[in-house]
C-alpha positions in Angstrom: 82.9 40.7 11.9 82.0 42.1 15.3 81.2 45.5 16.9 81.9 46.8 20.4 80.4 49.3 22.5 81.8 50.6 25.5 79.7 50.4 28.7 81.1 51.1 31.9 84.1 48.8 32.5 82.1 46.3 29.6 82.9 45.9 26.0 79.7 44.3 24.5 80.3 42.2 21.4 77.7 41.3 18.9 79.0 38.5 16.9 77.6 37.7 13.0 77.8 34.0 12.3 79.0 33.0 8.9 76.5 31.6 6.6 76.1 27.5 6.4 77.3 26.5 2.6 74.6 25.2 0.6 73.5 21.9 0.9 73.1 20.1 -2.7 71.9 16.4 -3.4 71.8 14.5 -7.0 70.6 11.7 -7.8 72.0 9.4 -10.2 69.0 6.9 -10.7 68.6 3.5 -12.8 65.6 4.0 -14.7 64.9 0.2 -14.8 65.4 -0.2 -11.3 63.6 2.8 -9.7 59.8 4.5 -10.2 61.4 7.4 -10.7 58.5 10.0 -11.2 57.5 8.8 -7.0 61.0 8.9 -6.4 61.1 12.9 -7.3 58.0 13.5 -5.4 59.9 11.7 -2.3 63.2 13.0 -2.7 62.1 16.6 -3.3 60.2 16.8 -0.4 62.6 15.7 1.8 65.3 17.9 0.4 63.2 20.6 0.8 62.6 19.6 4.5 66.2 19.7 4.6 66.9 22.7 3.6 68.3 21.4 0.6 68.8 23.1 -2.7 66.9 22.8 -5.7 67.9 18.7 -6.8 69.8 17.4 -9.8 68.9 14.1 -11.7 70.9 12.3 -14.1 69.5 8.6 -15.5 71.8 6.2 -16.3 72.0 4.4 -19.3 73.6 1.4 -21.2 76.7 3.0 -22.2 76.7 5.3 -18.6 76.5 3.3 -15.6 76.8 6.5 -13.0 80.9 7.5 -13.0 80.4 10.4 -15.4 77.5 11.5 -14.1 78.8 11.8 -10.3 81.4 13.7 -11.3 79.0 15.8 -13.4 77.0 16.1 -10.1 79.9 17.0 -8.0 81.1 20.1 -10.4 77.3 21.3 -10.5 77.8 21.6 -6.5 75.7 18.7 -5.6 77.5 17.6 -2.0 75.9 14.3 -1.8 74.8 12.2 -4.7 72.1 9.7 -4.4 72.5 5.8 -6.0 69.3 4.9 -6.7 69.4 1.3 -8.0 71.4 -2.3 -7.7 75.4 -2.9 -6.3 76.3 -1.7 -10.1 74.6 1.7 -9.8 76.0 1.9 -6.2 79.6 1.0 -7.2 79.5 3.5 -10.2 78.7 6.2 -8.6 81.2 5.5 -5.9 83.6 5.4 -8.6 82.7 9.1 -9.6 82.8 10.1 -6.2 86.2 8.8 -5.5 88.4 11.9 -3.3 85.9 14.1 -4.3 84.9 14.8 -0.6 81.1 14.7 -1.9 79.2 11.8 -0.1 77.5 9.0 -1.5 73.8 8.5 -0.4 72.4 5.2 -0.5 68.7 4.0 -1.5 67.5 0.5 -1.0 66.7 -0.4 -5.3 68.5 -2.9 -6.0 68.9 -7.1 -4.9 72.0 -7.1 -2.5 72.4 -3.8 -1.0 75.9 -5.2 0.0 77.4 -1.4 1.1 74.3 -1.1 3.1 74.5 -4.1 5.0 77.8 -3.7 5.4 77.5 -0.4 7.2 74.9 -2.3 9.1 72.6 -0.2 7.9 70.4 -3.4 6.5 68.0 -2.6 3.7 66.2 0.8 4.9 62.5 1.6 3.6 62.5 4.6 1.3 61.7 6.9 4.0 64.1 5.8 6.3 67.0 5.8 4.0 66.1 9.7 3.0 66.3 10.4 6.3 69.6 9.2 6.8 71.1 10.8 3.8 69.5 14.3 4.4 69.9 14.3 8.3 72.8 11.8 9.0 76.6 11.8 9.1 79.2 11.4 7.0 81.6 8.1 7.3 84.8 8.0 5.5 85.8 4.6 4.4 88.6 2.6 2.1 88.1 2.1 -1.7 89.0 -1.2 -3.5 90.7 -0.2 -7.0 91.0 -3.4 -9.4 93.4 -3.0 -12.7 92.0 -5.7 -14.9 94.1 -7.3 -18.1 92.4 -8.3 -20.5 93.6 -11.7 -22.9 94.0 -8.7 -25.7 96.3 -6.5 -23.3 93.7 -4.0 -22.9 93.6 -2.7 -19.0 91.0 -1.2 -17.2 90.8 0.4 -14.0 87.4 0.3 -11.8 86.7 0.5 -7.9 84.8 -2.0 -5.2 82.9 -1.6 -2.5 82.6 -5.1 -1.3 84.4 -7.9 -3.3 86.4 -8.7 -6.3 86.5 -12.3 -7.5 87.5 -14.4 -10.1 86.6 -18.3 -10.2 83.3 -20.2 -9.0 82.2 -17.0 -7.6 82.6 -15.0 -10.7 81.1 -17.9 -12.9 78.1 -18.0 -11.0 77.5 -14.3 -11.5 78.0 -14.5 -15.5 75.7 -17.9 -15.3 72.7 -16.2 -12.9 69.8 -15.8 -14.9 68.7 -12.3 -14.8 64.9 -12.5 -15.4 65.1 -14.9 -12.2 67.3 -12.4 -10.2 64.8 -9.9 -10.8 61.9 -12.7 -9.3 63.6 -14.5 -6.5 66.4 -11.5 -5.5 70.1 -12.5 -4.8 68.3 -16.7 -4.2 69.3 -16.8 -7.8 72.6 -17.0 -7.4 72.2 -20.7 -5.9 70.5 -21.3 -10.0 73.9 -19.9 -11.1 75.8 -22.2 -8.7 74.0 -24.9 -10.0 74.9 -23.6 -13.9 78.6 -23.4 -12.6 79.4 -26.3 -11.6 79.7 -28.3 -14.6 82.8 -26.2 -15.6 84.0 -26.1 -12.0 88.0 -26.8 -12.0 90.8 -24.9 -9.8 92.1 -22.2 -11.2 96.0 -21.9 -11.6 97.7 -18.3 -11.0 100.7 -16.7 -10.3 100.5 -14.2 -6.7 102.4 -11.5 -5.2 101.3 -9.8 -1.6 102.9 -6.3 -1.0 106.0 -6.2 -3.2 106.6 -10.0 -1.9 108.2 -13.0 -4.2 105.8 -14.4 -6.6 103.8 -18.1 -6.1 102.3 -20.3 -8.0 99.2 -21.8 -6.8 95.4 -23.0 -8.0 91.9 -22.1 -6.0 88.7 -22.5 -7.0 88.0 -19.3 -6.2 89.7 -16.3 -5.6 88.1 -13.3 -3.4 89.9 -9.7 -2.3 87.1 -7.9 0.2 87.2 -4.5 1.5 84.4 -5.6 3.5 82.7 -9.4 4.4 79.1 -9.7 4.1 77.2 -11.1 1.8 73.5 -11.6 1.2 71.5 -13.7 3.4 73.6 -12.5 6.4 76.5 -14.6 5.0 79.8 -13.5 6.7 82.4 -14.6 3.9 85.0 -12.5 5.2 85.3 -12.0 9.2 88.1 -10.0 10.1 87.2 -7.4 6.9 86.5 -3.8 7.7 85.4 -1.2 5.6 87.9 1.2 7.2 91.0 -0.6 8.1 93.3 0.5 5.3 94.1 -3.3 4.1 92.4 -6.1 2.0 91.3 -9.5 3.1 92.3 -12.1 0.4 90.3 -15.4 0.7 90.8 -18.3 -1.6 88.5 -21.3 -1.5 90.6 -24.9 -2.4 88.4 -27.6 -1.0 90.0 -30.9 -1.3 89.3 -34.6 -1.6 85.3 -35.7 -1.1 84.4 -33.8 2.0 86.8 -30.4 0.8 83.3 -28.4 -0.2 81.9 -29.5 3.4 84.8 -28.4 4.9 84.2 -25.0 3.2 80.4 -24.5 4.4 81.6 -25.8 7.7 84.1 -22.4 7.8 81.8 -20.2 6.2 78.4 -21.0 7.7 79.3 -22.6 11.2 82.3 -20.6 12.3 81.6 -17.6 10.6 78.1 -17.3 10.8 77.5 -19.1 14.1 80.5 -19.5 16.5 82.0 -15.9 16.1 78.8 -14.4 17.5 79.8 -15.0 21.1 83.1 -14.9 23.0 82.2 -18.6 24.0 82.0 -19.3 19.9 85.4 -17.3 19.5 87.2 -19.2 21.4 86.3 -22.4 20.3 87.6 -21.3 16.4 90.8 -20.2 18.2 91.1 -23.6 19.7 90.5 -25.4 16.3 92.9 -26.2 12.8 92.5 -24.4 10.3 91.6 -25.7 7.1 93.2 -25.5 3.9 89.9 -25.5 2.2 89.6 -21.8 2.9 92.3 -19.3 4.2 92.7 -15.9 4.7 95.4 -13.2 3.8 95.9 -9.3 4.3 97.6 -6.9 2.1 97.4 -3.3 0.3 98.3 -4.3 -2.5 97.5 -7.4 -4.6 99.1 -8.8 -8.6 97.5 -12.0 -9.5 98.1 -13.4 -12.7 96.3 -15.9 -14.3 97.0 -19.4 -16.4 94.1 -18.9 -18.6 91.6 -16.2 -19.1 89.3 -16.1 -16.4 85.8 -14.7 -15.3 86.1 -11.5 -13.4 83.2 -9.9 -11.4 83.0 -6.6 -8.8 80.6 -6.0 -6.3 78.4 -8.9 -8.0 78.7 -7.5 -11.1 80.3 -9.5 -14.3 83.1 -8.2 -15.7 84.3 -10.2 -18.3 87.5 -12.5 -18.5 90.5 -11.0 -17.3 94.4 -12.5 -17.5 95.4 -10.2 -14.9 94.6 -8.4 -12.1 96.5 -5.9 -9.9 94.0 -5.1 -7.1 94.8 -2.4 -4.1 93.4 -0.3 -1.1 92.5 3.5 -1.3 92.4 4.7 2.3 89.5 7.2 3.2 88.7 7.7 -0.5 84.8 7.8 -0.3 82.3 9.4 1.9 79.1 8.1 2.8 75.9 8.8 4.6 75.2 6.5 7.7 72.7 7.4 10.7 73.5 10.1 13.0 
């Protein structure tokens, strides 16, 4: 690796660098979602910018929502894969990523963007977002894994970026009408709130946090976040971090006439107002907590439910579920942020 000449009471050294590995990108891409023929033309060039290889596509499709084909990607060499479309694409391919060591790249196609936002990365234009996936960093963060029972015993095991939920939050989802999400963006959801509420009732489960004894108790909703912000700037879930190792467990249980006020009051005032300044901090240290909303941690989470109950992941439906045994992957997914 190096050669030496002798000159004198000098040794001069000439020292050959090793080779950078080949950079490789794929792009796992929604058709619905995405122009894809301007998408190639974008991609491509930037790539090539990059120094990139030559790029791989794979399109999803009904029965393949993006798992398969990240791991396809990964074992062709690709070293980041591209989501390009909504939170389901995004979560997919996360999914297929999982301990790989590839990263996930992130394109703004779809209504939320929740990972984005949550990386405070906001909803980058096209050309923005290539740039930090071709010429930004890698950041290792936590992976939510959900084991879901179904009523017929059937179990089924799928990650989260965001939040799992079951309850209101869930119904709303199943409820949203799609032709309007597509319109209005994630504003539909207050249509599906509205479609919820006449089957809104608490929901009665069985709990255990970390190994501890099992509760009985009834929410209206039922959240486990590996991260807290929502659409709209809401921040559901203060204290969650995409890279802390734990989950944040919130259940909403407003009660009595003014319970559901009690609830924005938490979730809009003191989350979304107060905890922006030290002055606003202090204040929520100073006050009760309510009931109507509280907040656990944990790594690992067994709920089990009364009756079958709507599940949903990353704002995604997922069916009804009896059970669900929801825990923390430390470090198990790379993705691109700005340099």
């Amino acid at each position: 690796m190096a050669a030496g000449e002798q000159r004198g009471s000098f040794t001069l050294v000439a020292t050959i660098e090793e080779p950078a590995e080949p950079q490789r990108a794929a792009v796992v891409y929604n058709p619905i979602k995405v122009d894809v023929t301007k998408l190639r033309v974008e991609i491509n060039r930037a790539a090539t910018s990059a120094g990139f290889e030559k790029t791989l596509w794979f399109e999803t499709t009904i029965d393949e929502a993006g798992q398969n084909l990240a791991r396809q990607a990964v074992e062709q060499g690709a070293t980041v894969v591209i989501a390009a479309g909504g939170d389901g694409t995004v979560r997919a391919v996360a999914e297929g990523l999982r301990n790989t060591g590839a990263a996930l790249g992130l394109l703004p196609s779809g209504t939320g963007n929740l990972l984005a936002r949550n990386l405070d990365m906001g909803v980058p234009h096209t050309e923005r977002a290539l740039g930090i996936i071709f010429t930004g960093k890698d950041r290792v963060i936590d992976l939510g894994l959900a084991a879901i029972t179904r009523a017929d015993g059937d179990v089924q095991e799928h990650v989260f970026l965001v939040m799992a939920g079951l309850g209101l939050d869930a119904k709303m989802i199943a409820n949203t009408n799609s032709r309007l999400k597509k319109a209005v963006g994630w504003l539909a959801y207050v249509d599906g709130v509205g479609r919820s509420l006449p089957e809104l009732r608490p929901v009665k489960f069985r709990f255990s946090i970390d190994g501890a004894p099992w509760k009985s108790t009834s929410a209206h909703t039922v959240m486990v976040g590996n991260c807290g912000v929502l659409p709209g700037g809401v921040l559901l879930i203060p204290d969650a971090k995409l890279d802390d190792g734990v989950l944040d467990i919130m259940a909403l249980r407003p009660e009595g006439p003014f319970g559901w006020l009690k609830v924005w009051n938490k979730i809009a005032w003191e989350n979304g107002v107060l905890r922006k300044s030290a002055a606003g901090r202090k204040i929520i240290d100073l006050s009760r907590d309510v009931r109507s909303v509280t907040y656990r941690t944990g790594k690992d989470l067994k709920l089990v439910v009364a009756e079958p109950e709507e599940f949903q992941l990353d704002g995604d439906e997922f069916g009804e579920v009896t059970a669900v045994h929801s825990w923390v992957e430390p470090g198990a997914l790379r993705v691109k942020v700005p340099a």
